[in-house]
C-alpha positions, 0 to 999 in steps of 0.5 A: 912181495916186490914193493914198486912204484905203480904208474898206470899212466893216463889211458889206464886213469880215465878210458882204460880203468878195467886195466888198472882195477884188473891190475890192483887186483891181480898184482898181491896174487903175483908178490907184487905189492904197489905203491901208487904214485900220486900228483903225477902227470902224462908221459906225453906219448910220442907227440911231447917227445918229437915237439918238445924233447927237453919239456919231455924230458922235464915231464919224465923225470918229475915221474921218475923222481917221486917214483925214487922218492917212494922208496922204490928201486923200480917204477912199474908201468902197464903201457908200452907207450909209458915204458919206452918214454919212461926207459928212454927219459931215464937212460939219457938222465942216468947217462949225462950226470950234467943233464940230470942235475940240470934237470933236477935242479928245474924241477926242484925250483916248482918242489919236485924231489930231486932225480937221482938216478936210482930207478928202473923202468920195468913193465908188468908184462917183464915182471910177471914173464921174468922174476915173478914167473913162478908166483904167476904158474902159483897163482894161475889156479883156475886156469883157461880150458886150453883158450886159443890166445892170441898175444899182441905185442904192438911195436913200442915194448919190443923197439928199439930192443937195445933201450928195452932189451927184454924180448926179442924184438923179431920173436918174442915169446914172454906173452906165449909163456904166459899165456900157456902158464895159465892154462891157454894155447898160444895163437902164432901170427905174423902180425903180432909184433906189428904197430896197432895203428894208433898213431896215425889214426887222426892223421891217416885213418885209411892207412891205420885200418890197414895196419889194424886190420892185419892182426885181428884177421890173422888171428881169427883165421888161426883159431883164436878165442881172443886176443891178448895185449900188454898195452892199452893203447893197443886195447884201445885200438883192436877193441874199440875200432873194430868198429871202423873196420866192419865199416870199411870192410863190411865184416864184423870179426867180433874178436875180444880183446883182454888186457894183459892183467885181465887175461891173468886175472881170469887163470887166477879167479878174479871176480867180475868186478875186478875184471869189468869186461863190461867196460869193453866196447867188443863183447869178452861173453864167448870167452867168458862163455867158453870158461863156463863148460 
């Protein structure tokens, strides 16, 4: 077992919480074993960081030191908005030793351990396609039926690729290997690797539509059962605003869409009340449906 320090990060906490049951259920069957940081507060998403870089900076770090003052060499994340906060906090903090110990020295005057350095920021999508791929193939057991999945990556786990370096950022493939390990037929799309929208949704919701509607029509035209993404950011987006698009455009798609750890859970027999597709806002029944024959 990888012992790690899990940061669900907030969406999982409150709107997202099937991310987080599916993925405390999931994570022994893949030799991960979770140490779940506690007293530990929002990345601060995009917003903080364009704001207020130094008081993002502070925010990231005080995660990154409890994370090292677990005992833990590697902190695991489950959204992408996290990791690349986490990853890009970290990289600055392990680069400037000033810095860190200007930080450090902050944080540790309102009680938060000091900040050494000594963590790597992995998400759980890299552990499971990487070092873990094995357990995962062991796990699988149950397998999908030759499910047409379709994977979407959103942009922030793939870019800048030099911070996070673990996939190609033009043609990824960790979510195809994974998908096929259980069992499924990856779906291959041009918008895959595109932003969900999220973003801008408050500011220019017409132009977020337009960048959301692109995944979920591509998929659909290629065949795909569902749609699968590491990232609950974008499971808010192509879940819950299909609803926005049947709207605008008059057409109800009606694609389900499973986060990673559920995608997973379902190859490796998790129960229905580890997996709570009920949780959804569209229905995951035909998947389900489909798993049944």
């Amino acid at each position: 077992m990888t012992r790690v320090a899990y940061y669900k990060g907030c969406l999982a906490s409150l709107s997202a919480k099937e991310l987080d049951v599916s993925t405390q259920a999931l994570a022994p069957k893949v030799g991960i074993e979770l140490h779940e940081l506690e007293s530990v507060t929002c990345c601060g998403a995009g917003d903080i960081h364009e704001a207020e870089p130094d008081y993002y900076l502070h925010l990231n770090a005080r995660i990154l030191a409890y994370a090292e003052a677990s005992g833990c060499d590697t902190l695991m994340t489950v959204c992408n908005v996290c990791t690349l906060n986490l990853r890009q906090a970290n990289h600055q903090l392990q680069q400037d030793a000033a810095l860190r110990e200007r930080v450090a020295d902050n944080l540790q005057s309102v009680g938060v351990p000091r900040y050494g350095g000594g963590v790597e920021v992995l998400h759980f999508l890299w552990m499971v396609a990487g070092t873990h791929f094995d357990r995962l193939q062991a796990a699988a057991h149950k397998g999908l039926k030759g499910l047409r999945i379709a994977p979407f990556y959103g942009c922030q786990i793939l870019r800048p690729s030099k911070l996070l370096g673990f996939d190609d950022p033009d043609r990824p493939e960790s979510l195809e290997r994974i998908i096929t390990a259980c069992g499924g037929e990856p779906v291959d799309y041009p918008a895959k690797v595109k932003c969900c929208g999220f973003p801008i949704i408050q500011a220019r919701e017409d132009t977020a539509l337009g960048e959301l509607i692109q995944p979920i029509e591509q998929a659909k035209e290629a065949g795909a059962d569902a749609i699968v993404t590491p990232c609950p950011l974008c499971h808010l987006s192509l879940d819950a605003w299909q609803s926005k698009l049947k709207k605008q455009t008059g057409r109800d798609f009606q694609m389900p869409i499973l986060h990673l750890s559920q995608l997973i859970g379902v190859a490796a027999g998790l129960a229905d009340a580890e997996l709570k597709f009920r949780r959804h806002v569209v229905s995951v029944e035909p998947v389900v449906d489909k798993l049944r024959v």
